[in-house]
C-alpha positions in Angstrom: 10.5 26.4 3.4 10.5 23.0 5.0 7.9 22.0 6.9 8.9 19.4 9.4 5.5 18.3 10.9 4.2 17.6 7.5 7.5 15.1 6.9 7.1 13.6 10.2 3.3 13.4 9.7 4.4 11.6 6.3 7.0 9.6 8.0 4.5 8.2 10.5 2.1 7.7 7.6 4.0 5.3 5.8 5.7 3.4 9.0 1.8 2.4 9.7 1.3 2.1 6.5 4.2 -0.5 6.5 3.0 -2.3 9.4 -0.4 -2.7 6.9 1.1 -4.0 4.1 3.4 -6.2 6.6 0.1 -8.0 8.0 -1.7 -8.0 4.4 1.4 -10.1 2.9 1.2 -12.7 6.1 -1.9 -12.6 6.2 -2.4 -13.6 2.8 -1.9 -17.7 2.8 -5.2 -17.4 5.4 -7.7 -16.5 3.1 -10.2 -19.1 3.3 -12.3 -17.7 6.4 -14.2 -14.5 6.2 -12.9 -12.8 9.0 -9.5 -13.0 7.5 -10.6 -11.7 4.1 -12.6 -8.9 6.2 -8.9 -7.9 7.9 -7.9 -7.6 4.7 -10.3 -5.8 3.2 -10.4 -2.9 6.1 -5.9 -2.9 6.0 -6.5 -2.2 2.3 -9.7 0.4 2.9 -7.6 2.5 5.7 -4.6 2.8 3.3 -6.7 3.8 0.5 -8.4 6.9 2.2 -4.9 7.9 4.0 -2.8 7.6 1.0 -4.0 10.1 -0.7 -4.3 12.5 1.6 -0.4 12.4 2.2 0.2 12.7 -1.5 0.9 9.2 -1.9 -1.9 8.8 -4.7 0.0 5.4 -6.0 -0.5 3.9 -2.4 -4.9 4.5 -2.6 -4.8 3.4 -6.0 -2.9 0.2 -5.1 -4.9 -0.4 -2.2 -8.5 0.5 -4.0 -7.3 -2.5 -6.1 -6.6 -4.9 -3.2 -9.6 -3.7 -1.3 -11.7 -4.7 -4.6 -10.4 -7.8 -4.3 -10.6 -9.0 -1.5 -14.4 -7.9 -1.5 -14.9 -10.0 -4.7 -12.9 -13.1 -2.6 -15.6 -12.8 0.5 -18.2 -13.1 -2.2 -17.0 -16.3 -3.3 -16.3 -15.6 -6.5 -12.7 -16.5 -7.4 -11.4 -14.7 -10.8 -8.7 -16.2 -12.6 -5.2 -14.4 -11.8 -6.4 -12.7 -8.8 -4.4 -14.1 -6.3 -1.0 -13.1 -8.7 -2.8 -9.1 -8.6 -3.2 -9.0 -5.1 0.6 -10.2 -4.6 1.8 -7.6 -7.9 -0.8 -4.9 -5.5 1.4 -5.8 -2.4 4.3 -5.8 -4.3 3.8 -2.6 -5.7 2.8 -1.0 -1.9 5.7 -2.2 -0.5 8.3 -0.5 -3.5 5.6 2.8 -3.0 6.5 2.9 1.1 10.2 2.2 0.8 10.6 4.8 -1.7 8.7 7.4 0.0 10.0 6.6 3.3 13.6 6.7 1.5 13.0 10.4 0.2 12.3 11.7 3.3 
């Protein structure tokens, strides 16, 4: 049996979840103040928690990563390589919600 309010529940899900990504990736050459690294850092949190919970595990696994990150950035702290992870973490959402979205 298909259940149709679950795939347009799904459907919604990853259009928002889209629109995220879409604002994390141009928000990304605006790094420097710490409102823009808490944006970030609340995008990445609300797609974590959600992601799951539609069965898109890889999405909150992707976005637990970013959200990490962009925690350790506000801190200061700059690890080598983590600008390149946080692009290969957007990267990766963006593949994640174009597939899902495509099997619907």
């Amino acid at each position: 049996m298909v259940d149709y309010e679950l795939i347009a529940l799904r459907k919604e899900f990853l259009e928002e979840a889209r629109d995220k990504v879409r604002e994390i990736d141009s928000t990304l050459g605006n790094t420097q103040t710490s409102e823009s690294l808490d944006r970030l850092a609340y995008l990445a949190h609300q797609l974590k928690g959600s992601g799951g919970s539609y069965g898109y595990q890889r999405i909150s696994d992707e976005s637990a990563e970013l959200e990490k990150a962009f925690e350790t950035m506000a801190t200061g702290e700059t690890k080598d390589g983590v600008d390149g992870a946080v692009r290969e973490h957007v990267k990766a959402l963006q593949q994640e919600i174009e597939q899902g979205l495509g099997e619907l």
